[in-house]
C-alpha positions in Angstrom: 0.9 57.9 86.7 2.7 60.4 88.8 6.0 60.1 88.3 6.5 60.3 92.5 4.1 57.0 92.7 5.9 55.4 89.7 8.9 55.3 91.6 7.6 54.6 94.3 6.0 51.6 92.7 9.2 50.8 90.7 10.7 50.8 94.5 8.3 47.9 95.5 8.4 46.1 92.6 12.3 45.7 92.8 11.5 44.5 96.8 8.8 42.4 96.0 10.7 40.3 92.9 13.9 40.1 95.8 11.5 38.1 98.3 10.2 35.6 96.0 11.3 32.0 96.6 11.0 28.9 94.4 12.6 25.2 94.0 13.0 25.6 90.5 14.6 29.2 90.4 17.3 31.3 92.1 16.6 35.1 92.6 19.5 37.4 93.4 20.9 40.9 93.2 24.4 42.1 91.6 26.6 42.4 94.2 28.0 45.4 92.3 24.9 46.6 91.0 21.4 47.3 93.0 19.7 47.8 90.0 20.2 44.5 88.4 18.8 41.2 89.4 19.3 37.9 88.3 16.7 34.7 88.0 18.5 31.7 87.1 17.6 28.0 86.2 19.4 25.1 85.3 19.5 25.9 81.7 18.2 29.6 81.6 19.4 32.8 82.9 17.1 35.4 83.0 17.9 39.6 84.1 15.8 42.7 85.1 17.5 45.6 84.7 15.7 49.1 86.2 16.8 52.1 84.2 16.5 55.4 84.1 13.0 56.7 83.9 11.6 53.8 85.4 12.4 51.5 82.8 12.4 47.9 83.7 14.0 45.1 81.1 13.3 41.5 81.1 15.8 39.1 79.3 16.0 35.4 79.5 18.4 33.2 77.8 18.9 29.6 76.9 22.2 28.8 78.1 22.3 25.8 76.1 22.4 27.7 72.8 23.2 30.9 74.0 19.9 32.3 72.2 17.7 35.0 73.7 14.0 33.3 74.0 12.5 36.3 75.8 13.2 40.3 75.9 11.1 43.3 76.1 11.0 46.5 78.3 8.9 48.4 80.0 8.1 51.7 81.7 6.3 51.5 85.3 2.6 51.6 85.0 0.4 50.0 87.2 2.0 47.3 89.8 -0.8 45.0 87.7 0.8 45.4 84.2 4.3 44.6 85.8 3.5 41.3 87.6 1.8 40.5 84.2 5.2 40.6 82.7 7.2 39.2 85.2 4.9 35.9 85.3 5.4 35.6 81.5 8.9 36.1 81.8 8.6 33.4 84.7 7.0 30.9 82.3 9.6 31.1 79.7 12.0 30.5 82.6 10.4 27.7 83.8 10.5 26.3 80.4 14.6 25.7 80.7 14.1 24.4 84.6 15.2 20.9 83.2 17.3 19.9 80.3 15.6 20.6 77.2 14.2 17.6 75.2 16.0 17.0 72.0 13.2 16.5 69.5 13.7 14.2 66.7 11.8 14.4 63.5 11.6 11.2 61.1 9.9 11.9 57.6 9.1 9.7 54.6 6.4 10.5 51.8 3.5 10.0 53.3 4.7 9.4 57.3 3.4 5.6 57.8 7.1 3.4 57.7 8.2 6.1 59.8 5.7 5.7 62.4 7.1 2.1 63.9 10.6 3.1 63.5 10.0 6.3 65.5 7.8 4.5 68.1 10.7 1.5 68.8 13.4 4.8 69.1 11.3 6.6 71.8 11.0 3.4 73.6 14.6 2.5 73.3 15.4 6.3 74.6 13.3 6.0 77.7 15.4 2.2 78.6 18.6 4.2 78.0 17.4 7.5 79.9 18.4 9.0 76.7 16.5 12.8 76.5 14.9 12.2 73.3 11.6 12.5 71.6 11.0 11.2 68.3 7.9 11.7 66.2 7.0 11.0 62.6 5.9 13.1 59.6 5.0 12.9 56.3 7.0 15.2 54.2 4.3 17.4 52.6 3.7 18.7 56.5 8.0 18.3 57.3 8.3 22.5 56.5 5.4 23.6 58.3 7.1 21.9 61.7 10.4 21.3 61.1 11.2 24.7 62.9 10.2 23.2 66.2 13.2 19.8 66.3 15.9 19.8 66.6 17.4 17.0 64.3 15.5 16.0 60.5 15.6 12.5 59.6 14.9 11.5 56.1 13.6 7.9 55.0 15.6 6.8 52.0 12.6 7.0 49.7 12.9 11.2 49.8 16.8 11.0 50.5 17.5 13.3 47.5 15.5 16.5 48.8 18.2 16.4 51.4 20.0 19.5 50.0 16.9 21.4 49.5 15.3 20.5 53.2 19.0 21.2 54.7 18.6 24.8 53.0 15.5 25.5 53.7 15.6 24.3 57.3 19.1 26.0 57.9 18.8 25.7 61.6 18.7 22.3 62.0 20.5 19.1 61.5 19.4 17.4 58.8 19.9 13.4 58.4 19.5 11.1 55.4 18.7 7.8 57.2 21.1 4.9 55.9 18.9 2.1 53.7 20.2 -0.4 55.4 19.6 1.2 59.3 16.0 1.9 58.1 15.3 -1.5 56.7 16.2 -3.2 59.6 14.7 -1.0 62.0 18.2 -0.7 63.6 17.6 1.7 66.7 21.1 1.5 68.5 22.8 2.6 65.2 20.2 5.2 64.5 20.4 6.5 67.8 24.6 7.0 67.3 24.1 8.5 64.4 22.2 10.7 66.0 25.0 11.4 68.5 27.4 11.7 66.4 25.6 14.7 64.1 25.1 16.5 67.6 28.8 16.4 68.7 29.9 17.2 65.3 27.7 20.1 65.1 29.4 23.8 64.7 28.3 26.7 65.8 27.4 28.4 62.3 23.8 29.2 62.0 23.4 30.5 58.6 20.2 31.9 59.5 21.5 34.1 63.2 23.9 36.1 60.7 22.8 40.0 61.8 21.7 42.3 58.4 23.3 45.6 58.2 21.0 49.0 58.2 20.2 49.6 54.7 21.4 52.8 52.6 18.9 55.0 51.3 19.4 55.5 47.8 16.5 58.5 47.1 16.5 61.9 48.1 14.3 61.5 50.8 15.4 62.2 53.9 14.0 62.4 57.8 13.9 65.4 59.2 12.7 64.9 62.5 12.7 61.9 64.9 10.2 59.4 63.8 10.3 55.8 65.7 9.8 52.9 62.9 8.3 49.7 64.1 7.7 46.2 62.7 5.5 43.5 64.0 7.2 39.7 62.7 5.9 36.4 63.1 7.4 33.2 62.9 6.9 29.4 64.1 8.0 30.0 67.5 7.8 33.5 68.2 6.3 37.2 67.6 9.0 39.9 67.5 8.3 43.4 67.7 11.6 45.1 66.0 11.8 48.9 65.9 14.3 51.5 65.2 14.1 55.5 65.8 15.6 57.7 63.1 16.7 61.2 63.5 17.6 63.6 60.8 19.6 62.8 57.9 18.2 59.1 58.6 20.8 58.6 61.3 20.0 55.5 63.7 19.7 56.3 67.4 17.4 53.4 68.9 17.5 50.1 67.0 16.2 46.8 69.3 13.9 44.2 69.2 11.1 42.7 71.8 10.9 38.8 71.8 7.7 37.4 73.1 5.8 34.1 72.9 2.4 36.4 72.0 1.7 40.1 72.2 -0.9 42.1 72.8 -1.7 46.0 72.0 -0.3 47.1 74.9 2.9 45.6 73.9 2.9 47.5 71.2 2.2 50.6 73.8 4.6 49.8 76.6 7.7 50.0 73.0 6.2 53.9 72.0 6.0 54.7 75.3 9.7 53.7 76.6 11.1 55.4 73.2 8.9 58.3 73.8 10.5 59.0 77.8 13.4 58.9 76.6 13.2 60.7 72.8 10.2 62.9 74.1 10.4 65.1 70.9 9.8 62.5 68.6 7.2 63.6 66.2 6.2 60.4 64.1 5.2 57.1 64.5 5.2 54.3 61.3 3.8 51.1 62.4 3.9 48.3 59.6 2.6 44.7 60.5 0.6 41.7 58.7 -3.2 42.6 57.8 -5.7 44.4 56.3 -6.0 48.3 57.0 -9.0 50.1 57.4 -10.2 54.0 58.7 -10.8 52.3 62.1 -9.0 48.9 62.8 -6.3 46.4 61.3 -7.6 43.0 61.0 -6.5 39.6 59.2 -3.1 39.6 61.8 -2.8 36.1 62.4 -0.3 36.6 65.5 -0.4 34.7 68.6 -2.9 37.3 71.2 -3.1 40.2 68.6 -5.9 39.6 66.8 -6.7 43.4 65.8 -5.3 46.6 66.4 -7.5 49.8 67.3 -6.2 52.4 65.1 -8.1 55.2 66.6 -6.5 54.1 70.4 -3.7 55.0 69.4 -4.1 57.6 67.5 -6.1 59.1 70.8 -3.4 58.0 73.0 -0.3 59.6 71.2 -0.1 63.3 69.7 2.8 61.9 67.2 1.2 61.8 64.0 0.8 57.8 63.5 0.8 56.1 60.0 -0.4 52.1 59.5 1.3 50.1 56.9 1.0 46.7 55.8 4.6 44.8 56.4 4.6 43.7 52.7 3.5 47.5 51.5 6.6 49.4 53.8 9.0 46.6 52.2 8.3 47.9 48.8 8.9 50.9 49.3 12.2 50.1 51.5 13.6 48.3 48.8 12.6 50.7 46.1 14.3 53.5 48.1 17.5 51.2 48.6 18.5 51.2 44.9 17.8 53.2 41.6 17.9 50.8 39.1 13.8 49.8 39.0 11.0 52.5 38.8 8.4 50.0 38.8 8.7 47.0 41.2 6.9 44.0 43.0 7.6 42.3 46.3 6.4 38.9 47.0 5.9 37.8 50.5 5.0 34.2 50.7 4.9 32.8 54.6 4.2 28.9 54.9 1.3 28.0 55.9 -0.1 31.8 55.9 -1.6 33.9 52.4 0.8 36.0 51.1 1.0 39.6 50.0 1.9 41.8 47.4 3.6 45.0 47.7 4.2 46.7 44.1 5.7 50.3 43.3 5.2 51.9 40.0 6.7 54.6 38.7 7.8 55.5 41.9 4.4 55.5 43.3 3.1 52.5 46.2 -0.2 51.2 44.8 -2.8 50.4 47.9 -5.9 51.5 46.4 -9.0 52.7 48.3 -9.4 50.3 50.3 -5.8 49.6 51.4 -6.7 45.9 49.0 -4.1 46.4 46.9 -1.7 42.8 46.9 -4.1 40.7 49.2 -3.2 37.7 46.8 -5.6 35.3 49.1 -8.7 36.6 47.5 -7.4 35.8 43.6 -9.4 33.4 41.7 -6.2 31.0 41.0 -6.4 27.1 39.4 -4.6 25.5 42.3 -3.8 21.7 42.2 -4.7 21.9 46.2 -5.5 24.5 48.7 -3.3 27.4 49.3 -2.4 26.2 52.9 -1.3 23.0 51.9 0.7 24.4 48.8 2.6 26.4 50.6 3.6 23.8 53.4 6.2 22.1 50.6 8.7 23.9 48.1 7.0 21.8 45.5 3.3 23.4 46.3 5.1 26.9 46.8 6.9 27.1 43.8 3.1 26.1 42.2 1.5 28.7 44.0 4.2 31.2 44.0 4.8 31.0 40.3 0.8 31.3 39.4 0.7 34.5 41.5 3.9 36.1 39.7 2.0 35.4 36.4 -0.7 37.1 37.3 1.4 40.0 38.6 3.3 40.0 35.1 -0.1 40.3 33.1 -1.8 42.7 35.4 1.3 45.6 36.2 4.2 44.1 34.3 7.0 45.3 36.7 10.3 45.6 36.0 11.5 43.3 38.5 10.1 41.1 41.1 11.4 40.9 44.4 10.9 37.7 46.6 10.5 36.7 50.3 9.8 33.0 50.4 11.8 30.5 52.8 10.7 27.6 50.8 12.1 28.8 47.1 15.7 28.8 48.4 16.6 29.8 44.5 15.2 31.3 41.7 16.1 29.3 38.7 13.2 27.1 39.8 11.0 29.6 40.1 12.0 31.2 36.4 11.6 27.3 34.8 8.2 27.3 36.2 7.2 30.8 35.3 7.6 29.4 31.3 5.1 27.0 31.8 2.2 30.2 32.1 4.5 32.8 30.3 6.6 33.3 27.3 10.4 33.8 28.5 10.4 37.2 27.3 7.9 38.3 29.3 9.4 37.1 32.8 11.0 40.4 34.5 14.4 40.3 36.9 13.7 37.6 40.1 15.2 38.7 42.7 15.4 36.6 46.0 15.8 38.5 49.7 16.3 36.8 52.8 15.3 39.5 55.6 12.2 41.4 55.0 12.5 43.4 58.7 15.0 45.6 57.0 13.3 46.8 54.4 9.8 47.0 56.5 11.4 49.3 59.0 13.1 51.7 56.4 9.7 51.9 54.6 7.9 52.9 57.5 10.4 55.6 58.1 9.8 56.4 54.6 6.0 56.8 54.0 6.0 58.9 57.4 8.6 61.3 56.0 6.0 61.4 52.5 3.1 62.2 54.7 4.6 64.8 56.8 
């Protein structure tokens, strides 16, 4: 687009959000500044910021929790892509118009006694006006949707996994209900326990804590600008984190896009606002889920990406662009980020997805032809159960998890594994298990991480640099 009509459209757009009216939403301008509007809600605020370059931001935030749910930015295209992304900002929005519901998980073994007891709560919440929803579980499907409530409630027949699900689940408040409350189906004491854990609750979410920029350890180092960016997926949310490097490995961009789904252009509309701004950037890593190929990535599993065209890109951008699977570019993050291993393994194990491999040996990232290298889901393993339903408990995971290592021991025999798996809080566990399949001997350094974004985008920067 010209860049006379992008401001001109930029110009209308601004206008045209200003006009909009709506019971459930408030539109205004900073008195202060012209260039920022605000679109509040009862329990959201959302801003659009217009930039330089004809860059616009969305943000919205729960002011409940203080958390952002959306962000992303864009530069000015067509007035079509921009109402796009103001509607989907709208929704999200729309979403906080009225108090949230507090959702309330009950879980017991299999999910049946906690069916009544959850029923005779919802009904007492509606007779009290209370803003509660309580639903019923059994616990071998509790860590696949335990993200999405707010408050865990444990039947006294699985009271003792409390430590572990309150570890694993480190963002919510976990309960173990009294014997005597759940025996008697006592609702008005359940419901003030309830209470009670919500007033009491601090504001310490282990798992909010920022991670630091890692160090590079190696002697390689980035001697141009080359933008690094990292497709995430979790339960509620797809993230698109991304971080420009300059020589030396200096950080001068480092953000993140929050989004309910994303689609390539997405992906597009991040390049593109780094590239107005950084013009001379000359690379481009992209690392995400799947399995790469000359022409496309497939095997994504995020919500509305279900490929990526490789040669679109590549057509679309003169930067030199390299692909990397997310589990592949944390390898090689990690093996840059210390000196102690020359041959390593990282584990990614996701619930409820496959997992991946990413090994380094002898300083070298093994992908083999066909970029198949550490696609775990196709191995030939004697599971007790599927691989989805193993890896929806810590029990199945540390099954699954532990038969995978084994097979990583006998096949490459690394000097340490490294491990990304929200369901195997520790590793002692794990290493008990491993002796089952292994001699003790054999069983190389375990070592557990808890951010694999870090590691991705430090990789990426890394396997651009070795390609240039």
């Amino acid at each position: 687009m010209d860049e006379f009509l992008r401001d001109i459209s930029t110009s209308v757009f601004k206008k045209w959000i200003l006009f909009q009216k709506h019971e459930d939403y408030q539109i205004y301008m900073n008195e202060k500044n012209p260039n920022k509007i605000y679109i509040t809600t009862e329990y959201g605020n959302g801003t659009i910021v217009f930039n330089k370059y004809n860059i616009i931001e969305f943000q919205v935030i729960n002011t409940l929790n203080n958390e952002t749910e959306f962000y992303l930015h864009f530069q000015m295209k067509t007035m079509k892509h921009a109402l796009e992304l103001f509607y989907e900002m709208l929704d999200c929005l729309k979403r906080l118009v009225h108090k949230p519901i507090t959702k309330v998980l009950l879980s017991c073994s299999g999910g049946l006694t906690t069916s009544f007891f959850a029923s005779k709560m919802n009904d007492a919440a509606r007779l009290l006006f209370l803003d509660y929803q309580v639903d019923a579980i059994g616990y071998n499907q509790l860590f696949d949707v335990g993200n999405d409530y707010d408050i865990i409630m444990l039947a006294p027949q699985i009271s003792y996994t409390h430590a572990k699900v309150q570890e694993i689940l480190a963002d919510q408040i976990v309960i173990n209900i009294p014997p005597q409350v759940f025996a008697k189906y006592n609702v008005g004491k359940m419901l003030a326990i309830m209470k009670d854990a919500f007033d009491t609750k601090k504001n310490n979410i282990a798992s909010s804590s920022e991670s630091k920029p890692l160090k590079i350890r190696s002697h390689i180092h980035c001697t141009c600008k080359t933008l690094s960016l990292s497709i995430i997926r979790n339960s509620n949310r797809i993230h698109i984190v991304y971080r420009l490097y300059g020589p030396h490995n200096h950080i001068i961009l480092d953000k993140e896009i929050i989004k309910n789904k994303i689609v390539l252009q997405d992906i597009c509309d991040v390049i593109d606002t780094v590239l107005v701004q950084y013009s001379d950037t000359e690379m481009i890593g992209i690392s995400l889920p799947g399995i790469i190929t000359d022409k496309v990535i497939t095997s994504l599993a995020i919500n509305g990406l279900e490929e990526v065209d490789i040669d679109y890109l590549r057509q679309k951008y003169k930067q030199k662009i390299i692909f990397t699977n997310d589990v592949n570019a944390a390898a090689v993050g990690y093996y840059a980020s210390q000196k102690e291993y020359q041959s390593l393994s990282l584990l990614f194990q996701p619930t409820s997805f496959f997992g991946g491999v990413g090994s380094i040996i002898n300083g070298q990232l093994i992908c083999g032809p066909s970029n198949l290298a550490g696609e775990v889901q196709y191995l030939p393993l004697v599971l007790s159960d599927g691989v989805f339903q193993l890896n929806k408990t810590p029990e199945g995971t540390l099954e699954l998890v532990s038969k995978i290592i084994t097979t990583i021991i006998c096949i490459i025999n690394p000097e340490a594994i490294i491990l990304f798996s929200s369901l195997i809080p520790k590793v002692d566990e794990l290493k008990e298990e491993l002796t089952k399949y292994i001699p003790q001997e054999y069983i190389p350094e375990i070592i557990k991480i808890n951010d694999l974004n870090e590691y991705s985008l430090l990789g990426s920067m890394i396997l651009c640099v070795q390609s240039s």
